[in-house]
C-alpha positions as CSV (number, residue, x, y, z in Angstrom):
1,X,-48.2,21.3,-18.8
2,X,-44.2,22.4,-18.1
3,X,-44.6,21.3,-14.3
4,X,-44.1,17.4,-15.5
5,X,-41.3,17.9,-17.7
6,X,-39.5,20.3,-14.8
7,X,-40.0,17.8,-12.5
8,X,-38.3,15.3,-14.7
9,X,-35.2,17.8,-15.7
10,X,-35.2,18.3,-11.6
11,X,-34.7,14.1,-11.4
12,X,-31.7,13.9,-13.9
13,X,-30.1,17.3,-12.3
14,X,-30.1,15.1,-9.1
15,X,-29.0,12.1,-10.9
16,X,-26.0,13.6,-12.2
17,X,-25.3,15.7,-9.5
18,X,-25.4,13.0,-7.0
19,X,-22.7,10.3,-9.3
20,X,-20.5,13.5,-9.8
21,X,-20.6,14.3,-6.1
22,X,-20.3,10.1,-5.3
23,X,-17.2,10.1,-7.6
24,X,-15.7,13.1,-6.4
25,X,-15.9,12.0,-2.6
26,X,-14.9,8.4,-3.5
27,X,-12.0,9.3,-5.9
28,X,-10.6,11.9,-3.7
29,X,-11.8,13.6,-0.9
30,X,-11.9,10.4,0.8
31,X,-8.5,10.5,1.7
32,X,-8.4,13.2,3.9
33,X,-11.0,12.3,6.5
34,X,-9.0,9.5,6.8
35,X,-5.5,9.6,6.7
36,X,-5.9,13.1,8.8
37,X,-6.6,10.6,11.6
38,X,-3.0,8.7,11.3
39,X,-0.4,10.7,13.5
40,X,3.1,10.2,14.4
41,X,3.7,7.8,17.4
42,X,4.2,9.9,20.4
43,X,6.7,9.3,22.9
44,X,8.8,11.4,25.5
45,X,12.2,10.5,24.4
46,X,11.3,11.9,21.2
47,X,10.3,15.3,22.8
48,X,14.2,15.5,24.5
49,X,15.7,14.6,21.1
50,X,13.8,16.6,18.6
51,X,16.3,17.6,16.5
52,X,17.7,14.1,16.3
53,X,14.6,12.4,15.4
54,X,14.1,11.5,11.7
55,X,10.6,10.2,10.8
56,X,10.2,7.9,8.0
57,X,7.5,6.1,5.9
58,X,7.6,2.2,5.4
59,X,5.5,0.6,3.2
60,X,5.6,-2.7,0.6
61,X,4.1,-4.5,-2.6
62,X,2.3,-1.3,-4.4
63,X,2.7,-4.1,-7.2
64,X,2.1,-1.8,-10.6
65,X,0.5,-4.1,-12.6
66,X,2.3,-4.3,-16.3
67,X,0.8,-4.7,-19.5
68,X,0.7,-8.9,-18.8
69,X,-1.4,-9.2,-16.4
70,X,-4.2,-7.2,-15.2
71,X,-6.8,-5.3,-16.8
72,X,-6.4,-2.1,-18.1
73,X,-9.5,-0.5,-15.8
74,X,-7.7,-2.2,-12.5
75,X,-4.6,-0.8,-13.1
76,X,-5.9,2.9,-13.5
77,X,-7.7,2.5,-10.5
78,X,-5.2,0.7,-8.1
79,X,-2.3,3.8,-9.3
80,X,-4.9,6.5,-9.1
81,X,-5.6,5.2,-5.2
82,X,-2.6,4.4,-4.2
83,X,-1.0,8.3,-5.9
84,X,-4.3,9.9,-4.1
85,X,-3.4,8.1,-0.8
86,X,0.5,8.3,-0.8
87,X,0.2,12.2,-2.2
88,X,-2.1,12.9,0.6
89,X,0.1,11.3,3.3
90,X,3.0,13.4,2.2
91,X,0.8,16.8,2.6
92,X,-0.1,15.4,6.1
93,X,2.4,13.9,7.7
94,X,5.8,15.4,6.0
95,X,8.2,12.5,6.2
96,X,12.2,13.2,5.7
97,X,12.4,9.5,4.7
98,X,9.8,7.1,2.6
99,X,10.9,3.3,2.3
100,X,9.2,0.5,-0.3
101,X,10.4,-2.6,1.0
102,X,10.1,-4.2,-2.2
103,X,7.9,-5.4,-5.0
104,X,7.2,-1.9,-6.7
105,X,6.4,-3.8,-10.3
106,X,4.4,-6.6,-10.5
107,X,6.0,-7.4,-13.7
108,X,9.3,-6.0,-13.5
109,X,10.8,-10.2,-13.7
110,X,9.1,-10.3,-17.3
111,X,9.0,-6.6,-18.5
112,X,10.8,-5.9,-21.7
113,X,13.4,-2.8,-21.9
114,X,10.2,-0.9,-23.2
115,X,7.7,-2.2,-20.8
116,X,10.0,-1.4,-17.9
117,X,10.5,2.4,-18.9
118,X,6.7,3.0,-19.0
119,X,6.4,1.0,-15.4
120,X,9.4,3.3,-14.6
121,X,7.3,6.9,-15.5
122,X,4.4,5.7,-13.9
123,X,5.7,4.6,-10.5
124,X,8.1,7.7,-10.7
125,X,4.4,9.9,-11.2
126,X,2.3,7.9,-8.7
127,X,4.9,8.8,-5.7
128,X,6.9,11.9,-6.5
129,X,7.6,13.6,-3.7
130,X,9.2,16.8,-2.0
131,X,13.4,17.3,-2.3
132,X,13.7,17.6,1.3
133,X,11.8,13.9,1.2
134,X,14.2,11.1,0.8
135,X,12.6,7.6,-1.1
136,X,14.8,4.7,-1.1
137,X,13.2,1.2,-2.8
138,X,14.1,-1.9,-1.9
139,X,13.9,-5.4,-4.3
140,X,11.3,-7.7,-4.5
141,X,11.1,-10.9,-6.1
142,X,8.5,-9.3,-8.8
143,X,10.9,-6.5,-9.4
144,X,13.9,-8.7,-10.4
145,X,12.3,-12.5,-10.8
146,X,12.5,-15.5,-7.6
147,X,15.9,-16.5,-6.9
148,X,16.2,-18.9,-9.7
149,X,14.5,-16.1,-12.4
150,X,16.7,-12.9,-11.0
151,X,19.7,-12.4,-13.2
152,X,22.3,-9.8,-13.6
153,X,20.6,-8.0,-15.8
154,X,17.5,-7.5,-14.1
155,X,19.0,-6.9,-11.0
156,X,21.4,-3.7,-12.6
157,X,18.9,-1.9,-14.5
158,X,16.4,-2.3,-10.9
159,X,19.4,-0.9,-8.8
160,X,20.4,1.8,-12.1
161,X,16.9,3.5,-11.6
162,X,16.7,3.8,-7.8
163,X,20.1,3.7,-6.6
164,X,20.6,1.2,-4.3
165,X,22.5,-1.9,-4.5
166,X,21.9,-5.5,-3.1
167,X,23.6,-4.7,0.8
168,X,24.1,-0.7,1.4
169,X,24.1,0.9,4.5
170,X,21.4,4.1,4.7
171,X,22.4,6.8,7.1
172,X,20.3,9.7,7.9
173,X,21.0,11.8,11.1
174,X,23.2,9.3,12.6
175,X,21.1,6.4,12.2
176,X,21.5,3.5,10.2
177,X,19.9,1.4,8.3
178,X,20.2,-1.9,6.4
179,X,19.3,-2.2,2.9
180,X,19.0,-6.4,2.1
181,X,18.4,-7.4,-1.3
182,X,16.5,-10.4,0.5
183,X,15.9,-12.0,-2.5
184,X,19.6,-12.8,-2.9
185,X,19.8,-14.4,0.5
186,X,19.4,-17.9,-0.5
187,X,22.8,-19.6,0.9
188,X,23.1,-21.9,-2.2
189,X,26.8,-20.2,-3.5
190,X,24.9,-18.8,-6.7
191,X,27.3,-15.8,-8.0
192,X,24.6,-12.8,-6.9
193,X,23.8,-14.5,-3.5
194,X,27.4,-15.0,-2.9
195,X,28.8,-11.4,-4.0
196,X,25.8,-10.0,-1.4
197,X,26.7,-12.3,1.3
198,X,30.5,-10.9,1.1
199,X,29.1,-7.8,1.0
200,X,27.2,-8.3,4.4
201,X,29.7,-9.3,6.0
202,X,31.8,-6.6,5.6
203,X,29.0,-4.1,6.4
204,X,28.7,-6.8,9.8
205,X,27.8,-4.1,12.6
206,X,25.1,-3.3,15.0
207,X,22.7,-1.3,13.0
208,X,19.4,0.5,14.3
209,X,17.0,-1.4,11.8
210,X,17.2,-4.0,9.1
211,X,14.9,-3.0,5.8
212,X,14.0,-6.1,3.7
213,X,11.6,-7.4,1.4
214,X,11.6,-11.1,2.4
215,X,10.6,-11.7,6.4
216,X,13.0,-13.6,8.2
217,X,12.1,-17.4,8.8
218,X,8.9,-17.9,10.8
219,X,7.0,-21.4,10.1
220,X,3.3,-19.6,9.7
221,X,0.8,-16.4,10.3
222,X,-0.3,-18.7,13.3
223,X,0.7,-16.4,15.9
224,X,0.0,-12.6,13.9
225,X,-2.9,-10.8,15.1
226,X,-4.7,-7.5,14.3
227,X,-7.2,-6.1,11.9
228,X,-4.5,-6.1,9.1
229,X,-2.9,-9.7,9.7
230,X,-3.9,-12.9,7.2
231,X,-7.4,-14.1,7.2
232,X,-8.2,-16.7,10.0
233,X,-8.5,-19.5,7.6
234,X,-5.4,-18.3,5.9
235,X,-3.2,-17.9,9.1
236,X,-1.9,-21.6,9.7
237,X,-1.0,-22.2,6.3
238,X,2.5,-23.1,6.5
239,X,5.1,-20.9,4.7
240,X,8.0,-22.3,2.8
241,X,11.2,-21.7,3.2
242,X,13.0,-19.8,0.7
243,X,9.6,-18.4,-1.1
244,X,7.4,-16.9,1.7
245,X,10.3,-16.4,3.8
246,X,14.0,-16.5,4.1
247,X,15.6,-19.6,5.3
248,X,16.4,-20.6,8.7
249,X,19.9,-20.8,7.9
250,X,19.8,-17.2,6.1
251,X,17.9,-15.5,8.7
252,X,20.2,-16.8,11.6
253,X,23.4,-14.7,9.6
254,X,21.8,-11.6,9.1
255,X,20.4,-12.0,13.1
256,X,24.1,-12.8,14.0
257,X,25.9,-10.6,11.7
258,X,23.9,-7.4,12.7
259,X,22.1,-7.6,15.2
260,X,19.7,-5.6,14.8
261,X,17.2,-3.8,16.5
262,X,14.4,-3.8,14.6
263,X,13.6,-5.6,11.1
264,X,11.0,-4.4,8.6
265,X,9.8,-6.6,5.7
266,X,6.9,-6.8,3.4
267,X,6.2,-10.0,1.0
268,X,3.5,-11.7,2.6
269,X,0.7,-8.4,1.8
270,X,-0.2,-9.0,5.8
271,X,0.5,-7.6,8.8
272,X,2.4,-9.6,11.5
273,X,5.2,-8.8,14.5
274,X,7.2,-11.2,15.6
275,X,10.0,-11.3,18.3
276,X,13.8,-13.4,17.0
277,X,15.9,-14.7,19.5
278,X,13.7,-12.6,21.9
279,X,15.3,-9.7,21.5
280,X,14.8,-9.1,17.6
281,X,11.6,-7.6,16.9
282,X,10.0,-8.0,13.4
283,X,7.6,-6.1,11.4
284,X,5.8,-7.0,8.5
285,X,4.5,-4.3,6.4
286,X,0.9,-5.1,4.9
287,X,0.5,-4.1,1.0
288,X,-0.1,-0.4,0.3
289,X,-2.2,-1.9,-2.8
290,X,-5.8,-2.7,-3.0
291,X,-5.5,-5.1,-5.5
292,X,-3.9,-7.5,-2.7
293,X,-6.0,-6.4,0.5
294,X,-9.3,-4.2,1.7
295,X,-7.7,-2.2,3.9
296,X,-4.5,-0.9,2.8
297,X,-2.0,0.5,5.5
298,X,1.8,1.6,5.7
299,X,3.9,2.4,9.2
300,X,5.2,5.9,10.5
301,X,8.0,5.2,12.8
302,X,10.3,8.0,14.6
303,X,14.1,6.9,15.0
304,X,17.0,8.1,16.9
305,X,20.5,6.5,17.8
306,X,18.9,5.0,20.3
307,X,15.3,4.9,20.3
308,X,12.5,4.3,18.2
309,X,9.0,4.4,17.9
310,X,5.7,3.1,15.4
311,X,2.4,3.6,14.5
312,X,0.3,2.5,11.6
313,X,-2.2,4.3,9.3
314,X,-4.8,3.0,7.3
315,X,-6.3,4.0,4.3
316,X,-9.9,3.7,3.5
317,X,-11.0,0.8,3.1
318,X,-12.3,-1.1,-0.9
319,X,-16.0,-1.6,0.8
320,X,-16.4,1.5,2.3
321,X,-16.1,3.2,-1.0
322,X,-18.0,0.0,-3.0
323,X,-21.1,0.5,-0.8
324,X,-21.0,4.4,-1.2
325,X,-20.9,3.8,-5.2
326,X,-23.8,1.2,-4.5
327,X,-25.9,3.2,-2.2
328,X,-25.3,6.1,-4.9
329,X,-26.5,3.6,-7.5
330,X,-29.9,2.1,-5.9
331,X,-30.7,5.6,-5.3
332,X,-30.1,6.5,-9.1
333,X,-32.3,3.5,-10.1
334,X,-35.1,3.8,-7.5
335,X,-35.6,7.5,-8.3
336,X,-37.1,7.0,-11.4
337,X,-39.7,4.6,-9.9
338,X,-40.3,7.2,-7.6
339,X,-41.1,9.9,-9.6
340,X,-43.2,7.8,-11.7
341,X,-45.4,6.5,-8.9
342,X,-45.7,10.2,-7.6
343,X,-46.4,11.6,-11.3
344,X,-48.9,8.5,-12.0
345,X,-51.0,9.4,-8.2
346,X,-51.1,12.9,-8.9
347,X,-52.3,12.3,-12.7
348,X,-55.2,9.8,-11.2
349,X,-55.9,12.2,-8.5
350,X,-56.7,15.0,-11.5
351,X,-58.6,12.3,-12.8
352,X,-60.8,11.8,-10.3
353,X,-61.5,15.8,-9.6
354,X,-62.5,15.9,-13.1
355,X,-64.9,12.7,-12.8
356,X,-66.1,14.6,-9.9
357,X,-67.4,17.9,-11.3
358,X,-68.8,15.7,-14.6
359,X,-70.9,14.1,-12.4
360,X,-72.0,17.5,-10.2
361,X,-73.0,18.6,-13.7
């Protein structure tokens, strides 16, 4: 009589051990097996100049969603993966530098003084980091509001809590780089795009890489390829001017005025490169959210005074871990069935032995 009623605490052991051990893989160690795979790009300048090398993070649009928009459960999960994944790149990969090109808050251009301060502990929890790591964060049009929502208000208490202003020049080991409030750059003479602008052009030198949220002007994703650039059906939408992308008439000062080697920008939450003038390269820098994408990624890149270098990592992807929890599901539902088909042949298989010796009698 105890065998049936072992067999069934033996089913819900197995139950719950195999959602704790689904959740436990999905929610963490998922991470490892896959960002273990990203590595720094490798090239043979960078052997020579060791010393001189300085490798940095890029990534853009982590968008923490606010208390507007959004539901509670999908903003606990979008932090919780993107703190898993960016805490176990830092273990990995040990940058000196980490960039956010922009759009930290999703709500930061409508947050009140309170809602900002409790954006503010949480995005300040999700990617703490080492001392010897440096993070600078650019602005986005979330953070501070489109050109005609940003005011002077917004903008201060964005650039008050991480440091930067709307045209600063970064230097680490020699190697410079430009910090554009993009958002700003709108060439129409309004007070904040014209102070930035003045400021530009005083900083007006070659630098080794211009950070940004906004991409320079490029009329579509027609020509971006890769497993991380817009959907197909998505890719010859034309971008406006201004609100996907900078001007032509912006992006043709900051090309002149700097020069620079290389630009990094985020906004559009896809992956793209594309060559200015050709001689500018451009890199957009997909969203490190899953909120906006499936398969998450951000860019190492090595930098001396004269070289650099990038590679990309990915994070695991929404429908790997969706069809884990799913497999992990029909399992838990079919087990039950299975049990009771085994427990209902082996009770009409006693049955029958007892029909059996009735009728030898």
């Amino acid at each position: 009589m105890g065998r049936p009623g072992s067999r069934r605490w033996g089913s819900v052991l197995f139950l719950v051990s195999s959602a704790c051990s689904a959740f436990i893989f999905c929610e963490y160690f998922i991470y490892f097996p896959v960002i273990l795979r990203c590595s720094w790009p490798h090239a043979e300048w960078a052997e020579a100049e060791e010393s001189e090398v300085l490798r940095v993070f890029i990534l853009s649009d982590t968008h923490l969603l606010g208390v507007i928009r959004g539901h509670w459960f999908d903003k606990l999960r979008r932090e919780w993966q993107m703190e898993r994944a960016f805490q176990t790149a830092l273990w990995h990969l040990r940058p000196q530098v980490v960039f956010i090109l922009g759009d930290v808050f999703d709500e930061g251009k409508w947050s009140s003084p309170e809602d900002w301060e409790d954006d503010v502990r949480r995005f300040q929890h999700m990617f703490r980091h080492p001392n010897n790591t440096e993070l600078i964060v650019l602005v986005g049009n979330h953070d501070v509001g489109f050109h005609h929502e940003m005011s002077s208000f917004k903008l201060q208490r964005f650039e008050k809590v991480f440091g930067v202003n709307s045209a600063r020049i970064f230097t680490k080991k020699g190697i410079n780089f430009l910090l554009v409030n993009s958002v700003a750059m709108q060439g129409d003479g309004c007070p904040i795009c014209h102070a930035v602008e003045n400021k530009l052009l005083r900083l007006s030198r070659e630098l080794s890489c211009s950070m940004q949220h906004y991409p320079l002007y490029r009329g579509s994703d027609a020509n971006c390829t890769g497993q991380d650039a817009a959907l197909p059906q998505e890719r010859h939408l034309l971008f406006q001017e201004r609100y996907d992308v900078l001007s032509k008439a912006a992006s043709r000062k900051l090309l002149q005025w700097f020069q620079p080697r290389l630009i990094l920008s985020g906004h559009t939450h896809n992956g793209c490169e594309v060559l200015h003038e050709e001689k500018h390269p451009e890199i957009s820098v997909p969203s490190f959210s899953w909120r906006n994408r499936n398969n998450p990624s951000f860019i190492l890149g090595i930098f001396s005074s004269s070289h650099f270098a990038l590679s990309k990592c990915f994070l695991p992807q929404e429908s790997t871990v969706i069809a884990i929890y799913a497999t992990a599901g029909v399992t838990a539902a079919l087990l039950p069935l299975v049990h009771w088909f085994c427990f209902k042949g082996s009770s009409l298989m006693g049955l029958m032995g007892l029909m059996g010796k009735h009728k030898s009698l």
